[in-house]
TIMI-2910 file (N, C-alpha, C, CB; in pm, 1 decimal, decimal comma, always signed):
<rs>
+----------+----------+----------+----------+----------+----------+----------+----------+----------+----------+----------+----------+------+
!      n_x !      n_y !      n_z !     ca_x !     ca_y !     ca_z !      c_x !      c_y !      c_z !     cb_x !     cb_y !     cb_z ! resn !
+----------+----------+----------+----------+----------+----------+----------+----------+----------+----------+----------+----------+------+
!    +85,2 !   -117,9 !     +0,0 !     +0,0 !     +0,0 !     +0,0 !    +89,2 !   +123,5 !     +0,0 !    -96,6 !     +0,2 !   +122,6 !  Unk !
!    +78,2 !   +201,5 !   -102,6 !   +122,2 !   +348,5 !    -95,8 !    +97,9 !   +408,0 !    +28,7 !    +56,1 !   +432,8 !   -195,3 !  Unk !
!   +189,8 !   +488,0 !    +61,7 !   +180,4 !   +591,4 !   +224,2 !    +81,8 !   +675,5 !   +185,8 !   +331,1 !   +700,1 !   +282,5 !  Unk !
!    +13,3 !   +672,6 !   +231,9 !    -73,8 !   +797,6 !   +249,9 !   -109,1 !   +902,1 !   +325,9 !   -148,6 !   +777,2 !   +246,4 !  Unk !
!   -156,8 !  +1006,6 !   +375,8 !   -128,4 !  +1099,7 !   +471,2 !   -235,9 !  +1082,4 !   +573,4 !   -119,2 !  +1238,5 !   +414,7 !  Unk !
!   -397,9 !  +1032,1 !   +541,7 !   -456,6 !   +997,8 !   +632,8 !   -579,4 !   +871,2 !   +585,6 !   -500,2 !  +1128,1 !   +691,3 !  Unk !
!   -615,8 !   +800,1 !   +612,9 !   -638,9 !   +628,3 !   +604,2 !   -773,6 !   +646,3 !   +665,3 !   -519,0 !   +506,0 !   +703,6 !  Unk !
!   -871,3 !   +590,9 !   +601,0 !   -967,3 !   +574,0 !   +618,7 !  -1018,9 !   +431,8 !   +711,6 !   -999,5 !   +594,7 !   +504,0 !  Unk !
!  -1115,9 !   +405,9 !   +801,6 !  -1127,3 !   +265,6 !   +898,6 !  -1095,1 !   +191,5 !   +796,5 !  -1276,7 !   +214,5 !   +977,7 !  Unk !
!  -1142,1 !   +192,4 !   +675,6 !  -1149,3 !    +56,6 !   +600,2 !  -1009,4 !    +37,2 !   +560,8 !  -1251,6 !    +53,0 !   +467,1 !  Unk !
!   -936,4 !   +149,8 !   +560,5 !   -766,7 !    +96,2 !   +471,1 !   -726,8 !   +106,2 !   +603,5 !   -655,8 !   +212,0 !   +326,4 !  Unk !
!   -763,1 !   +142,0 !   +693,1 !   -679,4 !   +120,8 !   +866,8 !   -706,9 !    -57,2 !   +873,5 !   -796,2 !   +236,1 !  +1052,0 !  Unk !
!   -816,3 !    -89,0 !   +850,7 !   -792,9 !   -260,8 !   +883,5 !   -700,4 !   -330,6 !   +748,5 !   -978,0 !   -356,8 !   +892,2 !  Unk !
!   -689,6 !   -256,6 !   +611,7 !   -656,1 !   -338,6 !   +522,8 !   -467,6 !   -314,0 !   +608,1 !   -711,0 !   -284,4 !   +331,4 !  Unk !
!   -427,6 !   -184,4 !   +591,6 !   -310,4 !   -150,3 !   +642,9 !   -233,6 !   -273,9 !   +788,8 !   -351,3 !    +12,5 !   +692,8 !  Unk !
!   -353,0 !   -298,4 !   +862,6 !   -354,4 !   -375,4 !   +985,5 !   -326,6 !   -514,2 !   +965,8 !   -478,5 !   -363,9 !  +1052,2 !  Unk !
!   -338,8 !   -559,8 !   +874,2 !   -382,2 !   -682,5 !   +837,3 !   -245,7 !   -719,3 !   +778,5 !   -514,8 !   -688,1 !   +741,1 !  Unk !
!   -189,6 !   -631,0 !   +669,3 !    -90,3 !   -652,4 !   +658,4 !    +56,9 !   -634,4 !   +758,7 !   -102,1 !   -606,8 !   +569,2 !  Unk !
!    +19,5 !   -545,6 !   +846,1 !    +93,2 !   -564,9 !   +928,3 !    +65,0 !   -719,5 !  +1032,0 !    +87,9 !   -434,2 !   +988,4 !  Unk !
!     -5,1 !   -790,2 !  +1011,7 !     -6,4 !   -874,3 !  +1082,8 !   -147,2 !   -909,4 !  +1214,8 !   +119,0 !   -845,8 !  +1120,6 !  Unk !
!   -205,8 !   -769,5 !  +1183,7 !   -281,9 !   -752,0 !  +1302,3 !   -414,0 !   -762,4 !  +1281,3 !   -258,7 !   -636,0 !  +1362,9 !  Unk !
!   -505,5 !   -809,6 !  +1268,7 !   -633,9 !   -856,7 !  +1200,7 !   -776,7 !   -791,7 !  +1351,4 !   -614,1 !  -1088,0 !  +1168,4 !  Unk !
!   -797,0 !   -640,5 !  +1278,2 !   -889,9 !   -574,1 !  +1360,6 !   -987,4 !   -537,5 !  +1282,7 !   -842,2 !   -467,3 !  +1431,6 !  Unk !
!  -1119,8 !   -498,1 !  +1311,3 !  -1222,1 !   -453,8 !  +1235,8 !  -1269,5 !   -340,9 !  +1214,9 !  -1298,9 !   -498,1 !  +1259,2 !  Unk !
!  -1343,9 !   -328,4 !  +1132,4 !  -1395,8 !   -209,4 !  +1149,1 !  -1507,0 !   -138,6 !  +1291,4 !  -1457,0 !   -212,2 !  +1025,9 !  Unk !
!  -1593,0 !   -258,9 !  +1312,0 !  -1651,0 !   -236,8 !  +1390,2 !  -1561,4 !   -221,3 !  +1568,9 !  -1748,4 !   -333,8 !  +1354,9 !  Unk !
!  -1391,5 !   -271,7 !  +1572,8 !  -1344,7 !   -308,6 !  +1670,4 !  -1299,6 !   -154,0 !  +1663,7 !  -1256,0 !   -440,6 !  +1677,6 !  Unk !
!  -1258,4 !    -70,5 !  +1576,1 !  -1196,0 !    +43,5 !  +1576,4 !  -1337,2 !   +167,1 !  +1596,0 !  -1096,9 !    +48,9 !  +1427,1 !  Unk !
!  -1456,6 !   +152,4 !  +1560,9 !  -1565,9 !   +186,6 !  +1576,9 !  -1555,7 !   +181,1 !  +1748,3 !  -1668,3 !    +98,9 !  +1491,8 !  Unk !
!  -1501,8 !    +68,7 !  +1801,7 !  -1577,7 !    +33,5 !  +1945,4 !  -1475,0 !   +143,2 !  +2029,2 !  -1567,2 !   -168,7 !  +2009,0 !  Unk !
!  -1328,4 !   +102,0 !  +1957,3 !  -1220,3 !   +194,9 !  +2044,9 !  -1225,4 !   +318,0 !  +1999,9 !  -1069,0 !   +155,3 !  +2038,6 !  Unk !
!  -1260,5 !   +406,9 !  +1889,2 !  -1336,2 !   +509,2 !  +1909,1 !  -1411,2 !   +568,1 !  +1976,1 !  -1372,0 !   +514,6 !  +1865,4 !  Unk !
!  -1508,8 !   +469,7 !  +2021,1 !  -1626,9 !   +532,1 !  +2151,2 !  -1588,1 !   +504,5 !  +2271,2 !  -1779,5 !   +470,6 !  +2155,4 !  Unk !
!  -1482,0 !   +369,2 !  +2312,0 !  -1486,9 !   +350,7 !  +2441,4 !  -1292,5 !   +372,2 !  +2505,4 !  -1571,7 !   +180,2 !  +2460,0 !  Unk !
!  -1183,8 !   +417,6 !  +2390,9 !  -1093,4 !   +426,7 !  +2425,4 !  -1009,7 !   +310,5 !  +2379,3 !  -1108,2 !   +453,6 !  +2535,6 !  Unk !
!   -879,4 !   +348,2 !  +2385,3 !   -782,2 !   +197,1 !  +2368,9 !   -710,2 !   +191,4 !  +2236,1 !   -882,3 !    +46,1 !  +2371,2 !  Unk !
!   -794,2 !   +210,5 !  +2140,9 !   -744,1 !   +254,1 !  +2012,9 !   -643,7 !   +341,1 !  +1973,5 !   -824,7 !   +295,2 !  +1961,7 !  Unk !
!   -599,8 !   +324,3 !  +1826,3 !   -566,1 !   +441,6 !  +1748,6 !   -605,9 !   +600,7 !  +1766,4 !   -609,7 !   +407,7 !  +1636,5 !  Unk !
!   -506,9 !   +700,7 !  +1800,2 !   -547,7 !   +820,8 !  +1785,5 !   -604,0 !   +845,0 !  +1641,3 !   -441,7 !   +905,4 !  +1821,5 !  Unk !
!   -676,2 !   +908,7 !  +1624,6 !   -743,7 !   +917,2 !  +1493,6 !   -805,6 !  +1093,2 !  +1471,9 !   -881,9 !   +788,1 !  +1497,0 !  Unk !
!   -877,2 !  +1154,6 !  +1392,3 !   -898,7 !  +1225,7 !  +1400,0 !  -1063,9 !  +1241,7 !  +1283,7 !   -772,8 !  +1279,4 !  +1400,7 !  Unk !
!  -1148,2 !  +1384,4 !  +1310,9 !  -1257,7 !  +1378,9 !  +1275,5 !  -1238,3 !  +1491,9 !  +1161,9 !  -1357,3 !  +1391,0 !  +1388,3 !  Unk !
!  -1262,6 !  +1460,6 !  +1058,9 !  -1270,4 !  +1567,9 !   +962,0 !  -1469,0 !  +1593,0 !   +910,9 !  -1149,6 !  +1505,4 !   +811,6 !  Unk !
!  -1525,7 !  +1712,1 !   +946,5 !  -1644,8 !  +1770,1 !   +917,1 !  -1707,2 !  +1661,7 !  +1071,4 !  -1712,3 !  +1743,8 !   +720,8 !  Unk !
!  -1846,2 !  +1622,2 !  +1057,6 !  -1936,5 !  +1573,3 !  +1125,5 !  -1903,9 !  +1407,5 !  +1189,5 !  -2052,9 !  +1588,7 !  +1033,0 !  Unk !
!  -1857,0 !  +1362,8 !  +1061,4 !  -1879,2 !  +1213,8 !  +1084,4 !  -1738,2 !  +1113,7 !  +1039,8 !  -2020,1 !  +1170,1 !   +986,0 !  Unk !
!  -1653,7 !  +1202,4 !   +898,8 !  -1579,2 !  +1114,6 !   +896,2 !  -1449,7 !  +1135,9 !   +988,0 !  -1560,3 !  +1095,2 !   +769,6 !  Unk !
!  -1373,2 !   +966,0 !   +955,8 !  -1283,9 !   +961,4 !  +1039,7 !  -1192,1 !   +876,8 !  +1004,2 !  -1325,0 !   +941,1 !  +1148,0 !  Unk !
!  -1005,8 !   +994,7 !  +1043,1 !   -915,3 !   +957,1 !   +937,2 !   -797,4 !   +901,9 !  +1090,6 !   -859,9 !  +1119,1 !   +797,4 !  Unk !
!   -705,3 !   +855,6 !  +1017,7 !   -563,9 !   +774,8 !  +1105,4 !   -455,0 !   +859,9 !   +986,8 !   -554,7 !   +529,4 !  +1098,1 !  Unk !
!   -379,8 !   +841,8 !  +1074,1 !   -245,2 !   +862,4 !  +1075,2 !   -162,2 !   +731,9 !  +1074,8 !   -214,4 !   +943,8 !  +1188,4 !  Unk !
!    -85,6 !   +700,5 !   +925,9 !     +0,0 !   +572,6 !   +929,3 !   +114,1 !   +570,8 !  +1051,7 !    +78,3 !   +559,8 !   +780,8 !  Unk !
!   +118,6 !   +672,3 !  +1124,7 !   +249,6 !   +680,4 !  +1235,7 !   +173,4 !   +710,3 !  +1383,4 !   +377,4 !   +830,9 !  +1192,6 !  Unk !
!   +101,8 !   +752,9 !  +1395,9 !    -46,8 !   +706,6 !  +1467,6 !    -87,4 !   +568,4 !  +1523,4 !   -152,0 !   +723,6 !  +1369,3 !  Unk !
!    -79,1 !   +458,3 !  +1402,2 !    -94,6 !   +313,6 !  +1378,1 !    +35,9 !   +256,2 !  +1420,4 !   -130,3 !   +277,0 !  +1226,2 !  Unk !
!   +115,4 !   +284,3 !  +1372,4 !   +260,4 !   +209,2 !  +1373,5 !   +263,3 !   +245,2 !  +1532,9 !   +411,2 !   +281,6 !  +1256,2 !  Unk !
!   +277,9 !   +368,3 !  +1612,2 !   +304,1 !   +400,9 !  +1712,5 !   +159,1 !   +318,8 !  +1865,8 !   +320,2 !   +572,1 !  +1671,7 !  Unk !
!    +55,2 !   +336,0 !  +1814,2 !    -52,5 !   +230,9 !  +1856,5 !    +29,6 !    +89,7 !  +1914,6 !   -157,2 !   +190,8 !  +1710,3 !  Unk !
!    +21,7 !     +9,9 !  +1740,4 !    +80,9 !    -93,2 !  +1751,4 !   +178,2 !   -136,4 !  +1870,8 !   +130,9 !    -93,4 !  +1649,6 !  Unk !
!   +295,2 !    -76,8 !  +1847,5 !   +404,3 !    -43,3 !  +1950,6 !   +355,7 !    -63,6 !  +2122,5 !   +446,8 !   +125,3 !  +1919,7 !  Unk !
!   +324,3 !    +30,0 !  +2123,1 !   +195,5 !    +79,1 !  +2282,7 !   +136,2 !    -91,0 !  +2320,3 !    -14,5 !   +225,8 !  +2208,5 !  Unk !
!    +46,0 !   -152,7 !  +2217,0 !    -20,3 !   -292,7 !  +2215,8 !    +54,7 !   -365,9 !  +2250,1 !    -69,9 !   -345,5 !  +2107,1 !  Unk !
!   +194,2 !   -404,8 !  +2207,6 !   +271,9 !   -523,3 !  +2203,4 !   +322,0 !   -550,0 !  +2350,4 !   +391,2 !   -508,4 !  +2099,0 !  Unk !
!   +339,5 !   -681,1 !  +2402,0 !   +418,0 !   -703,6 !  +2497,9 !   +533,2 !   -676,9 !  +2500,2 !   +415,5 !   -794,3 !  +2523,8 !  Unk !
!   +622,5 !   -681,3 !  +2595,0 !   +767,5 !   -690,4 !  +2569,2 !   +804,2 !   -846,5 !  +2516,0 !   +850,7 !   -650,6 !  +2713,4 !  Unk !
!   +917,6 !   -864,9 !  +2464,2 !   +937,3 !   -998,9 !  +2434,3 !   +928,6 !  -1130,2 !  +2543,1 !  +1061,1 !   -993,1 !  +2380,4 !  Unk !
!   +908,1 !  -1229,0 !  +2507,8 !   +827,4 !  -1320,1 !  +2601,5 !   +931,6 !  -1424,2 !  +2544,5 !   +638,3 !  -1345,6 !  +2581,3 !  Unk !
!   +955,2 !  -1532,8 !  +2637,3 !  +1047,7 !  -1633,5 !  +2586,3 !   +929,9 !  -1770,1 !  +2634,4 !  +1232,9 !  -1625,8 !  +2674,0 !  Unk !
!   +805,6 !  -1741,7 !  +2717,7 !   +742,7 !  -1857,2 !  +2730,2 !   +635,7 !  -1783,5 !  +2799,0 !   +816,5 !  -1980,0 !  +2799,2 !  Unk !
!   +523,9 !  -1811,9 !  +2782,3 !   +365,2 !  -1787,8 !  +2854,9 !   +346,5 !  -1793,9 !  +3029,7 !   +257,9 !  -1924,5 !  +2793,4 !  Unk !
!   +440,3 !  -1875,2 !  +3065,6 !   +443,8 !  -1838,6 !  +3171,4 !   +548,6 !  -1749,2 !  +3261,5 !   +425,1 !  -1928,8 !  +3203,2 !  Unk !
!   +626,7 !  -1701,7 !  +3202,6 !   +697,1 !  -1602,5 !  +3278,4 !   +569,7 !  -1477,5 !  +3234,2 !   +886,6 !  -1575,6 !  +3220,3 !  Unk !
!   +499,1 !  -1453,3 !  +3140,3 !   +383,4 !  -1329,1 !  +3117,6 !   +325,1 !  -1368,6 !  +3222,4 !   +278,5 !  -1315,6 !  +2979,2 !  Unk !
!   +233,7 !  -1498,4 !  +3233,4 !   +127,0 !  -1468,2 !  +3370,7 !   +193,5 !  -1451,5 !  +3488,7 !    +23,0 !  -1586,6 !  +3406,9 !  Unk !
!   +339,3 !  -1489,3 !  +3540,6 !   +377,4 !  -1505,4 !  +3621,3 !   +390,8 !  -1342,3 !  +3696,0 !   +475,7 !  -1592,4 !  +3589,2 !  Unk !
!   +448,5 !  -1264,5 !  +3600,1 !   +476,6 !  -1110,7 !  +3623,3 !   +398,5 !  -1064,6 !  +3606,6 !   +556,0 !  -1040,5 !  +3568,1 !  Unk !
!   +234,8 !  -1094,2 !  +3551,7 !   +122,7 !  -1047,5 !  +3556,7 !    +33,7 !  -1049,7 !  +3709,9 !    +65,4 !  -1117,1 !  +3451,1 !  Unk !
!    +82,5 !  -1200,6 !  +3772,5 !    +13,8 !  -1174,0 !  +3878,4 !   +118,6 !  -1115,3 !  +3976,8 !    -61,0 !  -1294,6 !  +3925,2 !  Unk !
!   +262,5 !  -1135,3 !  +3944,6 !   +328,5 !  -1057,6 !  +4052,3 !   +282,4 !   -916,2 !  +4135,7 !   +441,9 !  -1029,0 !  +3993,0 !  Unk !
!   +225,5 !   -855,6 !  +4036,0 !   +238,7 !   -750,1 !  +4014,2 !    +83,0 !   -730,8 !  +4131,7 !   +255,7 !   -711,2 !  +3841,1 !  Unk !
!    +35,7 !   -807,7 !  +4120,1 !   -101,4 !   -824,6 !  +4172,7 !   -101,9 !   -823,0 !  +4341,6 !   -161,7 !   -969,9 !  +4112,5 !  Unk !
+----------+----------+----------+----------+----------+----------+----------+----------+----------+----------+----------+----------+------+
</rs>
């Protein structure tokens, strides 16, 4: 996909997908209303655009740190608890 300057939900999931990350439209709809998501922005009333460095930087934020086995994650998950 050509860079583009701002990405529409539908090329935000195609963009996603190829990165590896398989989200929806309706899932970016949800983190729109309830948080968690992509910063994004509103142009006029209704539509709504991303930022490819926005996404990339998201992504980033999402990821764990590197994991060498599932249980050292829950383990420092409940440590923490």
């Amino acid at each position: 996909m050509s860079q583009k300057k701002y990405l529409s939900r539908k090329e935000v999931c195609s963009y996603l997908i190829e990165q590896g990350i398989n989200v929806s439209i309706s899932q970016l709809t949800k983190y729109a209303t309830y948080g968690g998501g992509p910063q994004y922005f509103k142009f006029g009333n209704k539509r709504v655009l991303y930022k490819p460095e926005d996404l990339e930087a998201w992504i980033q934020k999402s990821l764990s740190k590197p994991l060498t086995s599932s249980s050292n994650y829950i383990f420092k998950e409940n440590k923490n608890d």
